[in-house]
LUMTI-215385 format. One record per residue (C-alpha): x, y, z. Coordinates in steps of 0.05 Angstrom, whole numbers, padded with zeros to 5 digits, always signed. Each point is the difference from the previous one (the first is absolute). Layout:
XYZ...
***
This chain:
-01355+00575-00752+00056-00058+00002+00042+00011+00069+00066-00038+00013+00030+00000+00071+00044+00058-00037-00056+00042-00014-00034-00007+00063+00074+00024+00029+00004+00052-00047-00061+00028+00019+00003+00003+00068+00075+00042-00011-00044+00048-00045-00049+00013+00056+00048-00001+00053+00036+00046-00035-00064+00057-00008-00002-00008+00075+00068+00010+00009+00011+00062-00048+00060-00045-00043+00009-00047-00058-00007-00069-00003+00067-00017-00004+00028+00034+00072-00032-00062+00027+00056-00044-00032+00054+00050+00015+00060-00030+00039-00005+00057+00043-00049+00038+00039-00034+00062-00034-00038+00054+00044-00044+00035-00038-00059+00067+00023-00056-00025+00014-00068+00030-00049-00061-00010-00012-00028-00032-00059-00076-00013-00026+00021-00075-00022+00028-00028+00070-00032-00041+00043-00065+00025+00029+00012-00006+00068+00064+00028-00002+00013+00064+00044+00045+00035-00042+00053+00032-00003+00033-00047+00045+00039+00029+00064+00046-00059-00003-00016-00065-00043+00049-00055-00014-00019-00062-00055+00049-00054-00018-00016-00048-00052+00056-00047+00038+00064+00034-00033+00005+00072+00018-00044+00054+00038-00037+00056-00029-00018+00053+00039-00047+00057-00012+00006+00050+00057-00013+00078+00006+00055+00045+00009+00002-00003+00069+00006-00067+00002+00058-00013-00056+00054-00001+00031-00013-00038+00061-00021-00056-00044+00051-00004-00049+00054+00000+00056-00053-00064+00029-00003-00035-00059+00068+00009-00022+00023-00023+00070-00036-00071+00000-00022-00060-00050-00058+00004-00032-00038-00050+00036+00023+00021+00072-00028+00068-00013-00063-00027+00006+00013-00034+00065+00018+00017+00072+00050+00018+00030+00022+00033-00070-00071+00026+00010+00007+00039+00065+00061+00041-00036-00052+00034-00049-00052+00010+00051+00055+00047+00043+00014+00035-00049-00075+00012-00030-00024+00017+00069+00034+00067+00003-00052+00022-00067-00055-00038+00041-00004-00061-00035+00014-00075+00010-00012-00060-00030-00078-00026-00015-00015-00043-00060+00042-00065-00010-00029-00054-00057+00025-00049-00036-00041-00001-00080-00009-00075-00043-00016+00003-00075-00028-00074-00030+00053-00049-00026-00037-00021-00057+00036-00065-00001-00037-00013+00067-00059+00036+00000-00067-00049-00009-00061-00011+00017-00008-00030+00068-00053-00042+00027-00053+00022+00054-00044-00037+00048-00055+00054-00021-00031+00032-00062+00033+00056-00025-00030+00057-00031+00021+00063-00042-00018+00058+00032-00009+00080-00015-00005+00075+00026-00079-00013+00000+00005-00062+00051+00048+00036+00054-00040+00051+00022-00023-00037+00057+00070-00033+00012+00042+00063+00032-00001-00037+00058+00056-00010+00050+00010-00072-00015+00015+00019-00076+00046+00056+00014+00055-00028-00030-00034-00025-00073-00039+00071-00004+00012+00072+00023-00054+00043+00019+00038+00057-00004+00017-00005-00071-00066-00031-00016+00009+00025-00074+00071-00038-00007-00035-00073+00014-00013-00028-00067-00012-00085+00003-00004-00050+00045-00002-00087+00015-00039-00011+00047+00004-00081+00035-00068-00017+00017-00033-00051+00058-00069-00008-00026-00023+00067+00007+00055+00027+00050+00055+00036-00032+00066-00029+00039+00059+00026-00036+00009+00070-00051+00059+00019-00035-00010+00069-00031+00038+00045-00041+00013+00077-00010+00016+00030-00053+00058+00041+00027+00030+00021-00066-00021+00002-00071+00049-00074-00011+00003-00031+00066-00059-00022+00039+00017-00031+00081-00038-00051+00045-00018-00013+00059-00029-00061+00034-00038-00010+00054-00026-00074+00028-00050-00010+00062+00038-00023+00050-00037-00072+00003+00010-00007-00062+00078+00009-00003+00057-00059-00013-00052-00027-00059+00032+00031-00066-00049+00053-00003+00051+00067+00004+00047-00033-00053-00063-00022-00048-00030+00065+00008+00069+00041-00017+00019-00045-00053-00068+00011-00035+00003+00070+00004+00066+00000-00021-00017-00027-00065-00062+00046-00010+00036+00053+00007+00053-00024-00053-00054-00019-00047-00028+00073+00004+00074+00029-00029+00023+00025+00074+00063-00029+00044-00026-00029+00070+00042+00020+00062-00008-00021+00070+00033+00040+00058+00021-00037+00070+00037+00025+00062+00060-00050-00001-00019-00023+00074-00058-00021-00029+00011-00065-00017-00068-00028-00006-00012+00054-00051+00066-00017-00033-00008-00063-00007-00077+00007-00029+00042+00040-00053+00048-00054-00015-00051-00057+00001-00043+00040-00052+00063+00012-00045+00019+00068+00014+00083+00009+00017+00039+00063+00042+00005+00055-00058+00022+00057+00038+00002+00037+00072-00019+00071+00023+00008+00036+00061-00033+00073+00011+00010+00051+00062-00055+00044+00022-00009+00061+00054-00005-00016+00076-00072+00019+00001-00016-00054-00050+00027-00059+00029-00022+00012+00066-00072+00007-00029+00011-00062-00039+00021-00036+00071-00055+00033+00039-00044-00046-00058-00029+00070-00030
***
């Protein structure tokens, strides 16, 4: 398959919009659309669906895909404020008064790149690179690859680049296969061997392996993350959309007790 930077968009609106439970085209609305959250075979694997309260903006409007319990609250919120300020404090304390009385607040907040095909490349690396499969990371669900492979959704991690110093493996970007069109990656880099070119060689590869087996690549960062961001933008990936998702009491504090 042939992508353009418009079919790479295009797809990412399709899956977005099996997560959501809308079409394509509320992404591009003027105005906000709030829609019930379901659940769908095709969405993203590690989705938790339905959604409590899930916001997405594709840097125009916001769609929303709540439960009942949660619909109007967050079409009064969304309604109330800009687009991009809903995804930003203080705007951000208003919606998590007014979840807290159902028990919820605030959680996930991520910022997704899709390649700019105009700028993705190749990249040079100061080590060997090498194409890498389901049958070479078994022994690799370790902690210092938890970001290029998931050992929880072993099943879901489908290739690899691997950089290379002599026999040492330094640097993995891996890939899951979230959906049936979009694959993500992660990256991880020893920390000795950071500042070199290896993340932005390593995603860049990957990126284009990915493309040359017919799926879109995605990468996801937390927007304070700037040395992740900026590995995205030095490998040729640009800002494609944001998302924002609420979840019970009992799971965030887990999540902050590190469990």
């Amino acid at each position: 398959m042939t992508f353009t930077n418009e079919t790479l968009l295009r797809t990412a609106l399709q899956q977005s919009a099996i997560d959501m439970g809308c079409a394509p085209e509320d992404f591009l609305k003027p105005s906000p659309v709030v829609v019930p959250s379901v659940v769908h075979p095709d969405a993203r694997r590690y989705l938790e669906l339905p959604f409590d309260c899930h916001l997405v903006s594709y840097g125009g409007n916001i769609v929303a895909s709540v439960s009942e319990a949660c619909r109007a609250l967050t079409e009064r919120y969304i309604d109330r404020f800009p687009a991009e300020h809903c995804f930003e404090t203080p705007n951000l304390h208003v919606l998590d008064d007014t979840l807290a009385p159902l028990g919820l607040r605030t959680c996930f907040m991520a910022e997704y790149f899709l390649p700019d095909l105009d700028a993705l490349k190749p990249l040079d690396c100061p080590y060997e690179l090498h194409l890498l499969g389901p049958e070479d990371f078994q022994s690799l669900y370790l902690p210092q690859w938890s970001n290029a492979l998931c050992e929880k959704r072993k099943h879901l991690d489908v290739l690899g680049v691997g950089a290379f110093d002599g026999e040492k493996l330094v640097g993995l970007a891996g890939c899951s296969a979230d959906c049936d069109t979009m694959w993500q990656i992660g990256i991880d880099v020893l920390p000795e061997y950071r500042r070199k070119g290896v993340a932005s060689a390593l995603t860049s590869r990957l990126a284009l392996e990915i493309l040359a087996r017919g799926k879109v690549p995605f990468y996801c960062a937390a927007w304070s993350n700037v040395k992740s961001v900026r590995n995205a933008i030095r490998s040729g990936f640009h800002p494609a959309w944001v998302e924002l998702t609420a979840k019970p009491f009992a799971f965030v504090d887990k999540m902050n007790l590190g469990k």
